[in-house]
ZAPAMI-415348 format. One line per 3 residues: their letters; for each residue x, y, z of C-alpha. Coordinates in Angstrom, 3 decimals, m for minus. Layout:
% ZAPAMI-415348
a = X/Y/Z | ... .
This chain:
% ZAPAMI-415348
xxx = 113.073/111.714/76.190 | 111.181/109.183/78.113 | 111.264/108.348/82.185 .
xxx = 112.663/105.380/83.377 | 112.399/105.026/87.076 | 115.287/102.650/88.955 .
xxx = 114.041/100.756/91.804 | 117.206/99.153/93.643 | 120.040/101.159/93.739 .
xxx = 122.718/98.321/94.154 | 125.554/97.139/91.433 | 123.959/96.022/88.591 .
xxx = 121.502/99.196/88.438 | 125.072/101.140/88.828 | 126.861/99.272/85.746 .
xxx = 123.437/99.673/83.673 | 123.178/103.544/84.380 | 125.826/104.845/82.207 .
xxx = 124.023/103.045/79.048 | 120.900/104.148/80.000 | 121.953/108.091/80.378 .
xxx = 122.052/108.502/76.610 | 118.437/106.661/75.950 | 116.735/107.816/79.096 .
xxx = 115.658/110.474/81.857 | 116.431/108.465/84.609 | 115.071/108.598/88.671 .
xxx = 116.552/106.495/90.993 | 114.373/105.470/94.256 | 116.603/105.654/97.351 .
xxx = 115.892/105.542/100.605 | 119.628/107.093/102.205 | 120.460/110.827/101.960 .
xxx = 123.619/109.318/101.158 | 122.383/107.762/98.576 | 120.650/109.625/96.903 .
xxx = 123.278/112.396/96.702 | 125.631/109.370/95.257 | 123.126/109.121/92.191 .
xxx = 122.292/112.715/91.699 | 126.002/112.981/91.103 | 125.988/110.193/88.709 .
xxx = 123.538/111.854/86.701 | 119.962/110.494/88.037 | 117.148/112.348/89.859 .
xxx = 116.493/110.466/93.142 | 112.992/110.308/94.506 | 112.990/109.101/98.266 .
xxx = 111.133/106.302/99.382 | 111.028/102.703/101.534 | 110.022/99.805/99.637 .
xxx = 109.306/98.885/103.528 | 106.993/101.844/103.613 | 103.878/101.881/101.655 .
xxx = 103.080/105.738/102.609 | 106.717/106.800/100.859 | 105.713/104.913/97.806 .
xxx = 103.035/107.312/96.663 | 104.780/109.590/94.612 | 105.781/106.938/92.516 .
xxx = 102.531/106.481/90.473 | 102.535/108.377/86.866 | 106.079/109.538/86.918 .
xxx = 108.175/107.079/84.827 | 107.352/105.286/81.380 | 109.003/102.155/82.108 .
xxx = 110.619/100.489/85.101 | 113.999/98.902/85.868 | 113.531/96.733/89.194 .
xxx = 116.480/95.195/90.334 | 115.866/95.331/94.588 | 115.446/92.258/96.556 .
xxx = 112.570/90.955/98.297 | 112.819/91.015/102.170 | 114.984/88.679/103.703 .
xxx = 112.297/86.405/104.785 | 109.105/85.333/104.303 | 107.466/83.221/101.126 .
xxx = 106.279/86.850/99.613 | 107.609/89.736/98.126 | 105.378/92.450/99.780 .
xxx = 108.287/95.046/98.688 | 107.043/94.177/95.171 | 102.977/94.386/95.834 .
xxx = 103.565/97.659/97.539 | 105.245/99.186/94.415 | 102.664/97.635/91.735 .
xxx = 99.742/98.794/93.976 | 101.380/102.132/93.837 | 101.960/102.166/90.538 .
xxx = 98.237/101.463/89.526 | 96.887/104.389/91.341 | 96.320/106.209/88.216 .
xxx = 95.999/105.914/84.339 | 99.666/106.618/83.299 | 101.263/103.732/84.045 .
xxx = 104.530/102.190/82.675 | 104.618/100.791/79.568 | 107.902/98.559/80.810 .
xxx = 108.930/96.534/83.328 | 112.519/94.533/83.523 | 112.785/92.526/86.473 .
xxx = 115.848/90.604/87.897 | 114.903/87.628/89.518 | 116.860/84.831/89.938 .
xxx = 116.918/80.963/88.686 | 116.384/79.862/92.152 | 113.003/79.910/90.815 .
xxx = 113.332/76.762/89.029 | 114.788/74.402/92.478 | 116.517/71.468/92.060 .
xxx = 116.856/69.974/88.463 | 119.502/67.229/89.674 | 122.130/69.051/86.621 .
xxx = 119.571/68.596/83.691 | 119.122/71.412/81.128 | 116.495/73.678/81.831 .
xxx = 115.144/76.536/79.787 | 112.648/79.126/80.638 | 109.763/76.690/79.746 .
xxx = 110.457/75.104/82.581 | 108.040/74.385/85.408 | 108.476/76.729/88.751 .
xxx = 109.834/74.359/91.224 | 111.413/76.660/94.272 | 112.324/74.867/97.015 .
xxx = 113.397/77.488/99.166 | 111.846/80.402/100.888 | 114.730/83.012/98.947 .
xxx = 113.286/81.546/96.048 | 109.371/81.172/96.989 | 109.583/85.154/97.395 .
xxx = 111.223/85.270/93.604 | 108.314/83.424/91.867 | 105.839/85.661/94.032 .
xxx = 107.111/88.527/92.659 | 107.642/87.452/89.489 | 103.655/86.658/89.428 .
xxx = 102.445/89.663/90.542 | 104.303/91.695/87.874 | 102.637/88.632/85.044 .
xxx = 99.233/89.579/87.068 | 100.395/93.680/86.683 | 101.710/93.301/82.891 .
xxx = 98.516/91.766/81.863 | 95.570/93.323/83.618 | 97.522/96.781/82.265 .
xxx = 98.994/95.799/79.042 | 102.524/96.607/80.128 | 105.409/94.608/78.104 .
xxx = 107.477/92.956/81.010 | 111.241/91.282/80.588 | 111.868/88.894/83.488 .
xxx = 115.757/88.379/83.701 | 116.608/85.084/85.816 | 119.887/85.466/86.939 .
xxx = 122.084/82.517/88.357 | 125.205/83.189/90.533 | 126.714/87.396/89.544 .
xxx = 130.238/87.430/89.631 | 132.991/90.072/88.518 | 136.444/91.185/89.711 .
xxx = 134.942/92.849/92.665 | 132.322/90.033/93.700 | 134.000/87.090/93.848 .
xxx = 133.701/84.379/96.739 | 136.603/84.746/98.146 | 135.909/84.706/101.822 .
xxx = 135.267/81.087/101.511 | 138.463/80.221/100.043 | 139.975/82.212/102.638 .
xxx = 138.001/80.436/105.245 | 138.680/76.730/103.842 | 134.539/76.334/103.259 .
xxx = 134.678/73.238/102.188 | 132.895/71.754/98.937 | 131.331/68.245/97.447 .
xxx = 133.084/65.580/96.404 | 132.974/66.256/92.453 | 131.414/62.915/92.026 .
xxx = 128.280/64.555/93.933 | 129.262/68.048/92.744 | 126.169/70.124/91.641 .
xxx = 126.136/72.409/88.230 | 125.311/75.739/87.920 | 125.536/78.685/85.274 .
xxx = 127.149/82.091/86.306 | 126.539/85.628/84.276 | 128.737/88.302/84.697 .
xxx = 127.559/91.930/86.408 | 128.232/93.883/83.305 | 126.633/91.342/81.532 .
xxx = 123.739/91.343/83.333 | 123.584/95.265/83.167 | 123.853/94.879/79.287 .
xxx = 120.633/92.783/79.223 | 118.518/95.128/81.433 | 119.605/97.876/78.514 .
xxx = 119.041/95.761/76.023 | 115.435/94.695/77.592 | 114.582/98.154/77.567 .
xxx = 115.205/98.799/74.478 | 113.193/95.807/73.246 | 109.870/97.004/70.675 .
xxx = 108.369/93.267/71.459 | 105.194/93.374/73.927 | 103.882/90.966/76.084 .
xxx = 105.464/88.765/79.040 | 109.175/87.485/78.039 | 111.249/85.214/79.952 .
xxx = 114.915/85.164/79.782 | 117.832/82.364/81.654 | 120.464/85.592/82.046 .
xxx = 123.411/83.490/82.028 | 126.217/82.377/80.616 | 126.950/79.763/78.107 .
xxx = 129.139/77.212/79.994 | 127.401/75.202/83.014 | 130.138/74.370/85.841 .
xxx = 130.308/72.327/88.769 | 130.407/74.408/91.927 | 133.675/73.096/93.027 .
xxx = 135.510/73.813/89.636 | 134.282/77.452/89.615 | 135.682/77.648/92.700 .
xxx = 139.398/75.462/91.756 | 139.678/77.602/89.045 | 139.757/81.050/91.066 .
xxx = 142.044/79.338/93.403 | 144.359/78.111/91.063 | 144.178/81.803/89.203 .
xxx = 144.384/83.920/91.920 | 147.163/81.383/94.048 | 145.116/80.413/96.989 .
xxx = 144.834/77.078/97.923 | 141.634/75.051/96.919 | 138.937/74.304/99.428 .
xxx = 138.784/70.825/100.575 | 136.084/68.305/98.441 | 134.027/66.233/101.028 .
xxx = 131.491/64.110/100.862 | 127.976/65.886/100.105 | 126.371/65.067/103.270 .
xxx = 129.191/65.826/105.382 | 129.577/69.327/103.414 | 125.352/69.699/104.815 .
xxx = 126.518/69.457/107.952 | 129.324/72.430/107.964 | 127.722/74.592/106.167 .
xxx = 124.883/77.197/106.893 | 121.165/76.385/105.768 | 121.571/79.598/103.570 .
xxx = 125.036/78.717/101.694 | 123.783/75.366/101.855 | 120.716/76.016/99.671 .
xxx = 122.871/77.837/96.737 | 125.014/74.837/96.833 | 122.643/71.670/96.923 .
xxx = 120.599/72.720/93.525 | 121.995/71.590/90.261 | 120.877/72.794/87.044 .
xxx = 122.037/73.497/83.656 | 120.795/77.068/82.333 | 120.113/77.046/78.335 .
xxx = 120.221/80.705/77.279 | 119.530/80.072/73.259 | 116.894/82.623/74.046 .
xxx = 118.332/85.056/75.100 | 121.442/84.874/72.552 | 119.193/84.766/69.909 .
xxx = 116.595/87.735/71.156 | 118.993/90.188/73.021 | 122.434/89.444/71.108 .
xxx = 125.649/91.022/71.626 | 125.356/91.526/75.350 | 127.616/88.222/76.608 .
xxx = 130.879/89.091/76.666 | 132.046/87.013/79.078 | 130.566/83.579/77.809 .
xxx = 132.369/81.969/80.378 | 134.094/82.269/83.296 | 137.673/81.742/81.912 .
xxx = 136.813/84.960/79.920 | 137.258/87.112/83.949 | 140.139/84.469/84.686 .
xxx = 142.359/85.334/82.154 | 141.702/88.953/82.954 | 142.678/88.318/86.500 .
């Protein structure tokens, strides 16, 4: 059975893990005790280490065939050193990884004023969340092809499910644009998301592959956000004007809701099928 080593510990990596038991002899990099007793339980062989701390990352070179990374970079900063530290590690010696699924995000792409983007896109971040995406996401291109490693690069727009959804700001009355000025964006559900880092794994194609992880039904921010009110009976958040919504808001909410883009994810439907089974939002709605 081949080694796949887990690198970011959070939700998605926890709704993949069950899938990947059967396929895979997984280890899970954590840096808490805590932690790592969590995923021994759940059937995965921790190995300590701090993406923070170059010296922990040593052991990681040789041991795994293939790599899931799903950790963030830092939380500022226009690099992902997190990610150089591990890929410096991880060419320390000649058995390295044949694999490498990444999920990065589709801040990558900036501000596309609602027109439909696919992953031939140009890189346009305009952001430093997003500046430290497309730096990882070339280092692992610079990795994959000075080592011959076949690497799946998952851009993921907004992850929702029953147990992350925004409701703090419809609690808190955060107010959104006018839908006249509204901006679009796609949404993909966790489990969905977890489905196409299995499905990426399991993938015989080589090379560098590109992926929109999304769903199939671009929405306007503020209608995402009317329809959980209306489903789960809380009142909608007010609709003001787009530069008065600027001014309320935090620069970091503020640059999720100011970029507008339509995700098309043809690719991915055709390449890793069966793995969308929420195509839409109204799919969790209707659950709810």
């Amino acid at each position: 059975m081949r080694t796949l080593l887990i690198i970011g510990t959070g939700d998605i990596a926890r709704r993949a893990l069950p899938l990947l038991l059967p396929h895979w002899r997984i280890l899970a990099l954590t840096r808490r005790p805590e932690t790592a007793a969590q995923w021994r339980q759940l059937g995965a062989q921790p190995v300590p280490g701090d993406l923070d701390d170059a010296r922990s990352l040593e052991r990681l070179a040789g041991i795994a065939d293939a790599v899931l990374y799903t950790a963030p970079p830092p939380d500022s900063g226009r690099i992902d050193p997190r990610m150089r530290k591990v890929l410096s590690r991880l060419a320390k010696t000649p058995s390295l990884p044949q694999q490498l699924v990444y999920i990065s995000t589709s801040g990558v792409y900036g501000n596309a004023d609602g027109k439909w983007l696919d992953e031939t896109a140009p890189l346009r971040p305009t952001s430093p969340r997003a500046c430290r995406r497309v730096d990882a996401e070339r280092a692992l291109r610079s990795f994959a092809i000075a080592h011959g490693s076949a690497l799946t690069i998952l851009r993921a727009p907004g992850i929702y499910a029953a147990e992350r959804l925004p409701l703090t700001r419809l609690l808190n009355g955060t107010p959104l644009i006018d839908a006249a000025e509204d901006s679009v964006s796609n949404h993909i559900h966790a489990d969905d998301l977890a489905r196409l880092c299995v499905a990426a794994l399991q993938q015989p194609r080589g090379g560098i592959r590109v992926y929109n992880a999304c769903d199939s039904q671009p929405l306007p921010v503020g209608e995402w956000y009317d329809k959980l009110a209306d489903t789960l009976g809380y009142p909608r958040a007010p609709r003001l004007p787009r530069a008065v919504v600027q001014q309320q808001v935090s620069p970091g909410l503020w640059s999720f809701m100011a970029e507008s883009r339509r995700l098309c994810n043809a690719r991915l439907l055709r390449e890793l099928p069966g793995c969308l089974r929420y195509p839409t939002v109204d799919e969790l709605l209707r659950q709810l």
